[in-house]
SEPASE-205991 format. One record per atom (N, C-alpha, C, O, CB): residue in one letter; x, y, z. Coordinates in steps of 0.2 Angstrom, whole numbers, padded with zeros to 4 digits, always signed. Glycine has a CB too. Example, Ala and Ser with C-alpha at 12.3 -4.5 7.8 and 13.67 -1.06 7.14 Angstrom:
BEGIN
A+0066-0028+0039/A+0062-0022+0039/A+0066-0016+0039/A+0071-0017+0042/A+0057-0022+0045/S+0064-0011+0035/S+0068-0005+0036/S+0064+0000+0039/S+0067+0006+0040/S+0070-0003+0029/
end
This chain:
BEGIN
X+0107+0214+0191/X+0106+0220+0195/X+0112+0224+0197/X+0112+0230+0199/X+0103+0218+0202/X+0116+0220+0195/X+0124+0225+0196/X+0126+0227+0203/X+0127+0223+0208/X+0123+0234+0191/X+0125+0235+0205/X+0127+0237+0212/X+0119+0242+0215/X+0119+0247+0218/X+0136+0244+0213/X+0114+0237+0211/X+0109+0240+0212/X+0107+0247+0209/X+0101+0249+0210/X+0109+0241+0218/X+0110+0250+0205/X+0108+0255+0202/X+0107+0255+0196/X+0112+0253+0193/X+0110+0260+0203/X+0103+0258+0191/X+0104+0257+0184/X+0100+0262+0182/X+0095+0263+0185/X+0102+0251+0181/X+0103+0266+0176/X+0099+0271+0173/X+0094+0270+0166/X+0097+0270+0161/X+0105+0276+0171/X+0089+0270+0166/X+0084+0270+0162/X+0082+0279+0160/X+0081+0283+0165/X+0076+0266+0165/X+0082+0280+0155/X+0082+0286+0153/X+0086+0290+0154/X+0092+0289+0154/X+0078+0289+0153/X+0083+0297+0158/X+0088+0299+0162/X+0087+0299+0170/X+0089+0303+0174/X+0088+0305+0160/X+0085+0294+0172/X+0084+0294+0180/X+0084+0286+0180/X+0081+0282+0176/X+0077+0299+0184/X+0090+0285+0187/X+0091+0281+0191/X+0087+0277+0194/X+0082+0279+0197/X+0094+0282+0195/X+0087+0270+0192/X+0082+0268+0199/X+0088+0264+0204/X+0093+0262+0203/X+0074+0260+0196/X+0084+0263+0210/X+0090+0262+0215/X+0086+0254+0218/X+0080+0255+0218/X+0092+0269+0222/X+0089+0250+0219/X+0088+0244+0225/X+0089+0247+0231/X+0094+0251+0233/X+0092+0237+0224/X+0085+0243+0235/X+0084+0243+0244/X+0091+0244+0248/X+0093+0248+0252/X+0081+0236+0247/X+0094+0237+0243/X+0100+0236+0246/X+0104+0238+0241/X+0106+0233+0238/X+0100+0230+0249/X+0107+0246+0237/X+0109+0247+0231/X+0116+0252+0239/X+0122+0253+0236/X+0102+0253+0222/X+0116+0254+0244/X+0118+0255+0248/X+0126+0248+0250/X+0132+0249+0251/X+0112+0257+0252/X+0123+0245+0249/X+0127+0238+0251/X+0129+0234+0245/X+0131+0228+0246/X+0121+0233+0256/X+0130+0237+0238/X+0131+0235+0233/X+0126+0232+0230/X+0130+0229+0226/X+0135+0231+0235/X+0121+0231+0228/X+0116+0228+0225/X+0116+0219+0227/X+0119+0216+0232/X+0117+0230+0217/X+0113+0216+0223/X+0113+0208+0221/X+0118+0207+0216/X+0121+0202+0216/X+0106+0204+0218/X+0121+0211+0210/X+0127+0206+0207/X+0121+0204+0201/X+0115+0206+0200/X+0130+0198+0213/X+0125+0199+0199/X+0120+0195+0195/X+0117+0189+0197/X+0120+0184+0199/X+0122+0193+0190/X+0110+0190+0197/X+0105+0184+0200/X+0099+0182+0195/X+0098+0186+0190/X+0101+0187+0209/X+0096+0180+0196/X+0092+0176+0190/X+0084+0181+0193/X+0083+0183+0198/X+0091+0164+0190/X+0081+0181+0187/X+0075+0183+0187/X+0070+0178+0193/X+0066+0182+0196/X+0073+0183+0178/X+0070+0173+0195/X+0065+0173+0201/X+0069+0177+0205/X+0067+0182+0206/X+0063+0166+0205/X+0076+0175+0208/X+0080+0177+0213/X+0079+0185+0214/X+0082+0188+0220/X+0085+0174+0211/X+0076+0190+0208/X+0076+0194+0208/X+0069+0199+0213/X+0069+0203+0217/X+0077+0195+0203/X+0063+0194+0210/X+0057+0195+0212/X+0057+0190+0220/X+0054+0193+0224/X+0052+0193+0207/X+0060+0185+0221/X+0061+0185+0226/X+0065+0189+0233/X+0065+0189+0239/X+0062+0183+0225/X+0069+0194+0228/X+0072+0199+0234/X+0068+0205+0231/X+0072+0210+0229/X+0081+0201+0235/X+0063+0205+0230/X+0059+0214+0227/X+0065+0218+0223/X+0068+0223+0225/X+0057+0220+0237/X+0067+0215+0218/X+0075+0217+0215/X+0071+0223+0210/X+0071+0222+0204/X+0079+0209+0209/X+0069+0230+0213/X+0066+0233+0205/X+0071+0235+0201/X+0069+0238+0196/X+0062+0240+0205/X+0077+0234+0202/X+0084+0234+0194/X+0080+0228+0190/X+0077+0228+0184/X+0096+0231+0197/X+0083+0219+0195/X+0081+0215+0189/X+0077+0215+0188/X+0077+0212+0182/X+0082+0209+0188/X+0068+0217+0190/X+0064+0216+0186/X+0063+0220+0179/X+0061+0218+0174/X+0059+0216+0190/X+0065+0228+0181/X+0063+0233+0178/X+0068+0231+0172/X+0065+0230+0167/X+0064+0240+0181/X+0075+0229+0172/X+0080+0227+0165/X+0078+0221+0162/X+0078+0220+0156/X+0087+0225+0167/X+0075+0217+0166/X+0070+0211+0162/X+0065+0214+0158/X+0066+0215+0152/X+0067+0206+0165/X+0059+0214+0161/X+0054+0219+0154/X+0057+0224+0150/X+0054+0224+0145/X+0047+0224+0158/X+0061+0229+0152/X+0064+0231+0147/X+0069+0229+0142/X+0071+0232+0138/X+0065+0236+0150/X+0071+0224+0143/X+0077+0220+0136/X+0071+0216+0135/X+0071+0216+0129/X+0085+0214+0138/X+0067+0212+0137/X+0060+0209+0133/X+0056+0213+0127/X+0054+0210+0122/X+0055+0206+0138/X+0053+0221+0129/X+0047+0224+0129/X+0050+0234+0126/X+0046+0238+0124/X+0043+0223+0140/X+0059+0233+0126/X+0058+0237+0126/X+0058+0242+0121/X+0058+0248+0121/X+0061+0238+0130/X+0058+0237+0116/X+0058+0239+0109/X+0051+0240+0106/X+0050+0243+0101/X+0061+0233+0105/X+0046+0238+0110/X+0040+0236+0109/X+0035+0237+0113/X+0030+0232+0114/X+0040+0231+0106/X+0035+0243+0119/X+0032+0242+0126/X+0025+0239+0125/X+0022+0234+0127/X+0032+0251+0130/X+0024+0242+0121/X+0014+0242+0118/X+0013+0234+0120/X+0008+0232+0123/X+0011+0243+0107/X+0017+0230+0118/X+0015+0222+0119/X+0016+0222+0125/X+0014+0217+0128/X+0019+0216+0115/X+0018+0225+0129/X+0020+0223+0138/X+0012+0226+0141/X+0008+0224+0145/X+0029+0229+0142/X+0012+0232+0138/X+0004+0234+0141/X-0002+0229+0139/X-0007+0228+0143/X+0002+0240+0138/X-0001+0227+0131/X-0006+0223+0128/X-0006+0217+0134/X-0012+0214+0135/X-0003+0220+0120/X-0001+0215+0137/X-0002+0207+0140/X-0006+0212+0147/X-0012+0211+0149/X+0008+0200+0141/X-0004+0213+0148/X-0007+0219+0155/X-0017+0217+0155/X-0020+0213+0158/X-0006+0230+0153/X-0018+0221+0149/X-0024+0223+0147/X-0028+0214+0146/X-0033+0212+0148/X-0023+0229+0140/X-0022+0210+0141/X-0028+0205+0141/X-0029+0202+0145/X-0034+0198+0144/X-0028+0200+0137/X-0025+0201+0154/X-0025+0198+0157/X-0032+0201+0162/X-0034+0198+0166/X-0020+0198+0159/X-0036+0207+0159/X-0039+0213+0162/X-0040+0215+0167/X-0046+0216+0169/X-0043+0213+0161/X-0032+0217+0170/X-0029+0223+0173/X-0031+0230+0172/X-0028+0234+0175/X-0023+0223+0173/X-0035+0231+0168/X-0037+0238+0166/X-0043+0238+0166/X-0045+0244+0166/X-0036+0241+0159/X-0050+0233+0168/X-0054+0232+0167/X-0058+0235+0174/X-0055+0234+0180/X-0054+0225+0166/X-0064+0239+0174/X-0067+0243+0180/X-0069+0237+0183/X-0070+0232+0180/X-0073+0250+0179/X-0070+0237+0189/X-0076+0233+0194/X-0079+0237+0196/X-0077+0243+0198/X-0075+0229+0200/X-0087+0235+0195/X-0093+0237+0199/X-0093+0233+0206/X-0094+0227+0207/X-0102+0235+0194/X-0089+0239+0211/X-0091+0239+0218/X-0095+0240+0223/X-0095+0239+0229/X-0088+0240+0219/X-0098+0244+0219/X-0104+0246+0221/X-0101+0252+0228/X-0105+0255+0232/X-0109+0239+0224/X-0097+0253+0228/X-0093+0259+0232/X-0093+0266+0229/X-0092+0268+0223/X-0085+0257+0234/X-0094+0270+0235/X-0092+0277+0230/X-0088+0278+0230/X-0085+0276+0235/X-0093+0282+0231/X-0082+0281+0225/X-0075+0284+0223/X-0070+0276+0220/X-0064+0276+0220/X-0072+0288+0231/X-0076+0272+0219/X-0071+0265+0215/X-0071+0269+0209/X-0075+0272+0206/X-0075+0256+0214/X-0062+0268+0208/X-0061+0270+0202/X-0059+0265+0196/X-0056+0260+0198/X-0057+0276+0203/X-0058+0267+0189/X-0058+0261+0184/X-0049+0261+0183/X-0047+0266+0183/X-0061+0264+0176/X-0045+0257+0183/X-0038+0256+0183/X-0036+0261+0176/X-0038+0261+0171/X-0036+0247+0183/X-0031+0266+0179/X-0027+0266+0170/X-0021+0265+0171/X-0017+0269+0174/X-0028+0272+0165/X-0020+0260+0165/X-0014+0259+0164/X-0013+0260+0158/X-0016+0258+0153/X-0011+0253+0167/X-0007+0267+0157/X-0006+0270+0149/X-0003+0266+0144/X+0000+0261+0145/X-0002+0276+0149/X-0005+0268+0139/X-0004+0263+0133/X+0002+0267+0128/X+0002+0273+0129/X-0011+0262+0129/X+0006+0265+0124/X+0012+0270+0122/X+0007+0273+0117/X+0009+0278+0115/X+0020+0267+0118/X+0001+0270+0115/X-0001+0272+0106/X-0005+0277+0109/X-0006+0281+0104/X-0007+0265+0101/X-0008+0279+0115/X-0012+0281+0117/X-0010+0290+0117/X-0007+0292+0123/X-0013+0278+0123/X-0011+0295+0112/X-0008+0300+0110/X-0010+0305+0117/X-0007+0309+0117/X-0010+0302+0103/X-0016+0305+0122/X-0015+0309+0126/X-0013+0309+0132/X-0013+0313+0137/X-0020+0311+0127/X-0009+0303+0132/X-0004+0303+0139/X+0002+0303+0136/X+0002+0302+0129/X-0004+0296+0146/X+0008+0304+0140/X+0015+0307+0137/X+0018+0299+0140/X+0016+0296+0145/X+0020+0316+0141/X+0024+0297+0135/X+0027+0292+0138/X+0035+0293+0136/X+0036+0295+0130/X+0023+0284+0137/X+0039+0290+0140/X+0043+0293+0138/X+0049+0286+0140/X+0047+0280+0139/X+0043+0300+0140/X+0057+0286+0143/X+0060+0283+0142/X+0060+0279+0147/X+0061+0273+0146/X+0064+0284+0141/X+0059+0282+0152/X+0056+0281+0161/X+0051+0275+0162/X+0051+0270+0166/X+0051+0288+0164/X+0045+0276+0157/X+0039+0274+0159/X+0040+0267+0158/X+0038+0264+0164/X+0033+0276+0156/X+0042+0263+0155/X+0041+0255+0155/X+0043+0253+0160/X+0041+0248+0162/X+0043+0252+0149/X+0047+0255+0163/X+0053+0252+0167/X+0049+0253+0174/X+0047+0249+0178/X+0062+0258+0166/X+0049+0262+0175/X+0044+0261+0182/X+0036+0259+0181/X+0034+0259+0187/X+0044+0269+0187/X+0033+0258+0177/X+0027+0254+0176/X+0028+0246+0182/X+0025+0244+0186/X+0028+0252+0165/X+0036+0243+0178/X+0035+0235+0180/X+0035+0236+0189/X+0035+0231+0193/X+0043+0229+0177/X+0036+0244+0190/X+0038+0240+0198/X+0031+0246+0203/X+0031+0249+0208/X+0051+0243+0201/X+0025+0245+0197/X+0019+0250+0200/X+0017+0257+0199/X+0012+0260+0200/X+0020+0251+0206/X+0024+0260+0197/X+0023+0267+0197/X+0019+0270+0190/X+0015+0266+0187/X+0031+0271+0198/X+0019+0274+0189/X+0014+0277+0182/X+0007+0275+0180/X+0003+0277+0176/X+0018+0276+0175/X+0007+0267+0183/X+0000+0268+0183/X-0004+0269+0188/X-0001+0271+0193/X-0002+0263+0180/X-0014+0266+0189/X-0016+0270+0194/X-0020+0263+0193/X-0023+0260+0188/X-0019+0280+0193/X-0019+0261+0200/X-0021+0252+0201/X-0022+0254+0208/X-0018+0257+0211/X-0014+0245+0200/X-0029+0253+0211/X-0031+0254+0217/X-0028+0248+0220/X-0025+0244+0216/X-0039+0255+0217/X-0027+0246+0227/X-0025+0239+0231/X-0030+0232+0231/X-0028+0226+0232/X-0024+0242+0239/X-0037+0235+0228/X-0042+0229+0226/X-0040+0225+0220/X-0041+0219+0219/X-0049+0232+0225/X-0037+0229+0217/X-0036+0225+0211/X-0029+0222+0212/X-0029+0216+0212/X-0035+0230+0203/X-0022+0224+0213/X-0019+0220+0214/X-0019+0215+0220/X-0015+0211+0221/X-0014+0223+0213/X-0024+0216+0225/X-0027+0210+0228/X-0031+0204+0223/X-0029+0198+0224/X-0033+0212+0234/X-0034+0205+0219/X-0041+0201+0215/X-0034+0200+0210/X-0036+0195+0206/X-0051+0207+0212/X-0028+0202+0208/X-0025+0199+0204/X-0021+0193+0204/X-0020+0188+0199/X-0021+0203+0203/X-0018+0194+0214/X-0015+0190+0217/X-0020+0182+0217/X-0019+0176+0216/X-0012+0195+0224/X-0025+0185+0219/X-0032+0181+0221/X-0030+0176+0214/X-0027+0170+0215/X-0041+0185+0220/X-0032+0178+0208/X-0033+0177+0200/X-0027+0171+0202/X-0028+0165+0200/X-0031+0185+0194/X-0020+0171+0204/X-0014+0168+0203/X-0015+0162+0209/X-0011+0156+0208/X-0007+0174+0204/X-0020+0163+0215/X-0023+0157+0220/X-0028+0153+0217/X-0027+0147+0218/X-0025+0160+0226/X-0032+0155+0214/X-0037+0155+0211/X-0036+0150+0204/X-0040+0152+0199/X-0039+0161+0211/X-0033+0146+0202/X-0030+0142+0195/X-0032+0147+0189/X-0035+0145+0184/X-0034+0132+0194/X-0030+0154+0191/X-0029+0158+0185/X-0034+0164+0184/X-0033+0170+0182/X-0030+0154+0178/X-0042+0161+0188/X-0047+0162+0187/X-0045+0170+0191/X-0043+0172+0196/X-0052+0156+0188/X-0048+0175+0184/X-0049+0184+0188/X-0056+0185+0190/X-0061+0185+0187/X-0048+0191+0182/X-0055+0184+0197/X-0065+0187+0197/X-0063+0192+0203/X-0058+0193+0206/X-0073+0180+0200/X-0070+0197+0202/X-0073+0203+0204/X-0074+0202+0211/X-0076+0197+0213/X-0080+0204+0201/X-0070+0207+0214/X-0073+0206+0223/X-0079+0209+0226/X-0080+0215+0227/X-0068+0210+0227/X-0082+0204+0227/X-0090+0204+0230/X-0090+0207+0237/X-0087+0203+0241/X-0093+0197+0230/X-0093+0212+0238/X-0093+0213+0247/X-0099+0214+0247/X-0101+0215+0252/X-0090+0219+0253/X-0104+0214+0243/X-0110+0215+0245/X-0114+0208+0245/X-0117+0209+0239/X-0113+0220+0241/X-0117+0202+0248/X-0121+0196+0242/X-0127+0198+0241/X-0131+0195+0236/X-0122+0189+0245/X-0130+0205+0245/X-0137+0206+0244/X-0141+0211+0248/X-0138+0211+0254/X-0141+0202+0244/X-0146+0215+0247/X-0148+0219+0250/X-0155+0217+0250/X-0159+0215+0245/X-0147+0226+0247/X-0156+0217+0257/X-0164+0215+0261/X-0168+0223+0263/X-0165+0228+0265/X-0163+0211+0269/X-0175+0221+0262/X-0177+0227+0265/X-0185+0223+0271/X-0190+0221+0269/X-0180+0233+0257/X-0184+0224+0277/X-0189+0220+0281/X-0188+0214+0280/X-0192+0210+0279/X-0196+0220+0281/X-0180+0212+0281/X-0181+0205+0279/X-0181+0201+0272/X-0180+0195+0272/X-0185+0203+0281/X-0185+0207+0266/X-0187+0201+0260/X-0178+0203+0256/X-0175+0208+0258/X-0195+0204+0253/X-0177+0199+0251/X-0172+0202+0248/X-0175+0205+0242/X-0180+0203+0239/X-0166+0198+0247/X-0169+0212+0240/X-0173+0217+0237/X-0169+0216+0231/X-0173+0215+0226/X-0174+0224+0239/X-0161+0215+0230/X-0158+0212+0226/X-0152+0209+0228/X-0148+0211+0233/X-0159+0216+0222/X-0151+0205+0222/X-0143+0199+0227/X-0137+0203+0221/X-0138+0207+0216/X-0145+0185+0226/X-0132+0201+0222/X-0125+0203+0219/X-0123+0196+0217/X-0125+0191+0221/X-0119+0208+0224/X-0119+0196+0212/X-0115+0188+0210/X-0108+0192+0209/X-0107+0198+0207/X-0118+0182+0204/X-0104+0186+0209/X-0097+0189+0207/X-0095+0190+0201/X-0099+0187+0197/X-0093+0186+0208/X-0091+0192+0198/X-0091+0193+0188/X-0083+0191+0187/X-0078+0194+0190/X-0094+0204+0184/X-0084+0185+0182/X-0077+0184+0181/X-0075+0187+0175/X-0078+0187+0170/X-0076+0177+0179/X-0069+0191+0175/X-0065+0194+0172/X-0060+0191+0169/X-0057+0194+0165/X-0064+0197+0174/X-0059+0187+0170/X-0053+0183+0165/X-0055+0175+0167/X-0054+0175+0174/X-0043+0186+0167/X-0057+0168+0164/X-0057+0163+0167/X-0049+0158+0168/X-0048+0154+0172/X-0063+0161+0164/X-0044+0161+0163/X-0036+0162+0163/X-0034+0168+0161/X-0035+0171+0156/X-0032+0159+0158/X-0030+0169+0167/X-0024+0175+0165/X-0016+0172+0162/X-0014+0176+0158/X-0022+0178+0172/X-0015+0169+0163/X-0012+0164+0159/X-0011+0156+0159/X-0015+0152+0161/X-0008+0167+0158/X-0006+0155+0157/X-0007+0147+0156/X-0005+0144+0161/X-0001+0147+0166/X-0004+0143+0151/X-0007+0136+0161/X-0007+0134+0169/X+0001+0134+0170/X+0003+0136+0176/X-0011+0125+0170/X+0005+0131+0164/X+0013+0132+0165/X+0016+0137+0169/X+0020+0137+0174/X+0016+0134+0159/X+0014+0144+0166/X+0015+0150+0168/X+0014+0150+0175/X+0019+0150+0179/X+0011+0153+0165/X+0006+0151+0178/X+0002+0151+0183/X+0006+0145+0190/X+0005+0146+0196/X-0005+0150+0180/X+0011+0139+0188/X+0014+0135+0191/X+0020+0139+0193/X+0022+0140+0199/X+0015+0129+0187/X+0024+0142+0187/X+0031+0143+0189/X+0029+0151+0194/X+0028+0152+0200/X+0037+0145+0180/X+0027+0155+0189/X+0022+0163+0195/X+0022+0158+0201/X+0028+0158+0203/X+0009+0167+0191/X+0019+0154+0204/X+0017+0152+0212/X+0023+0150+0215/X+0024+0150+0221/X+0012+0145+0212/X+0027+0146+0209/X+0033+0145+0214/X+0039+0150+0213/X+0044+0149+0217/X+0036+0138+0211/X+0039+0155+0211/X+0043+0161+0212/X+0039+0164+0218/X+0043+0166+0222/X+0044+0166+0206/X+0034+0165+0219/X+0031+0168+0224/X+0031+0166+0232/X+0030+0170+0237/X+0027+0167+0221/X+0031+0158+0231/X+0034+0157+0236/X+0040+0158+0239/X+0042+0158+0245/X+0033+0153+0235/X+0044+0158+0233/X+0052+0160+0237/X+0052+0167+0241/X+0056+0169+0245/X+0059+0160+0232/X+0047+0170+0238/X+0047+0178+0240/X+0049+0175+0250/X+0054+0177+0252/X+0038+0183+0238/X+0044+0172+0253/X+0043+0169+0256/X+0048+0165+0262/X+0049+0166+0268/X+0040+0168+0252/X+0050+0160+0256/X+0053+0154+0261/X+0060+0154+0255/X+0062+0148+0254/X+0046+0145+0263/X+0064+0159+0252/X+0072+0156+0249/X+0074+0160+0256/X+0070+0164+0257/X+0076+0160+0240/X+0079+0159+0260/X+0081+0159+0262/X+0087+0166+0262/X+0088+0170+0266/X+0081+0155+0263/X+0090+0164+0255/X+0094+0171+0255/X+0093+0177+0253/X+0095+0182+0255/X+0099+0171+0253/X+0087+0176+0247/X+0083+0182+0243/X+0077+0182+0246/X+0075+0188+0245/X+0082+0181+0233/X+0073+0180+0250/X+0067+0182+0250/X+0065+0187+0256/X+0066+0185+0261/X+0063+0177+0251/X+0063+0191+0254/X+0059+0198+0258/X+0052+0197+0259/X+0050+0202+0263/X+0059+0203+0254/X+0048+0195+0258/X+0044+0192+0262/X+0043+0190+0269/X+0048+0188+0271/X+0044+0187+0259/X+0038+0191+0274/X+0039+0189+0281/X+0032+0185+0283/X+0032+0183+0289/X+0041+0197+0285/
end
């Protein structure tokens, strides 16, 4: 993470604490444990950055792009751009602020039902608020929930994700969490 600042393309991203010198070097949980967007964003980008499309591909099969029928008005379908995808522009910027939220358009239901997916031993399902609609008492029709991914990924994975997550939490020197 250095002194917190690092340049991807032409624009800086800064850490919270890029005021106070950054973190230095600290390991990839230790990073998402202190909400680090340098070390996350330099990790996916020395992994992905040669080849963003696979960083999106793993996005999409996890099906983060995937609409839910909420039965709400103005629920909208997630988009998260694709490099191959010739009518959005992507450029040097985008992978990097992609890992820390920005450029794409992810309503807060989904990265709740994502978070869920990571409590949930992997499993992605659909957020249900409705279980049914009665009319005089009879029911007129019922709602079920719709699984969207039955793994997002593997249980290995889904172990270590929980125990980084926790430190967000309870590491005592990186975590931001409250």
């Amino acid at each position: 993470t250095g002194n917190g600042l690092y340049r991807f393309g032409g624009s800086t991203m800064k850490d919270h604490n890029a005021h106070r010198g950054g973190y230095g070097t600290i390991t990839l949980e230790q990073a998402i444990n202190a909400s680090s967007n340098v070390g996350i964003s330099r990790t996916v980008v020395n992994a992905f950055g040669s080849d963003p499309g696979k960083f999106v591909d793993k996005l999409y099969k996890m099906g983060l792009n995937e609409k839910f029928d909420l039965y709400l008005p103005g629920s909208a379908k997630p988009w998260i751009r694709h490099p191959n995808d010739k009518s959005s522009y992507w450029s040097a910027t985008t992978l990097p602020w992609m890992t820390i939220g920005y450029e794409v358009q992810l309503a807060p239901i989904y990265t709740l039902a994502f978070f869920n997916a990571i409590a949930n031993d992997g499993k992605f399902i659909e957020p249900l608020f409705i279980k049914s609609i009665q009319k005089n008492g009879q029911v007129v029709k019922t709602f079920t929930s719709r699984v969207i991914r039955e793994h997002i990924c593997k249980p290995s994975t889904l172990k270590d994700v929980r125990q980084t997550l926790l430190g967000v939490v309870e590491n005592p020197k990186y975590g931001t969490g409250k």
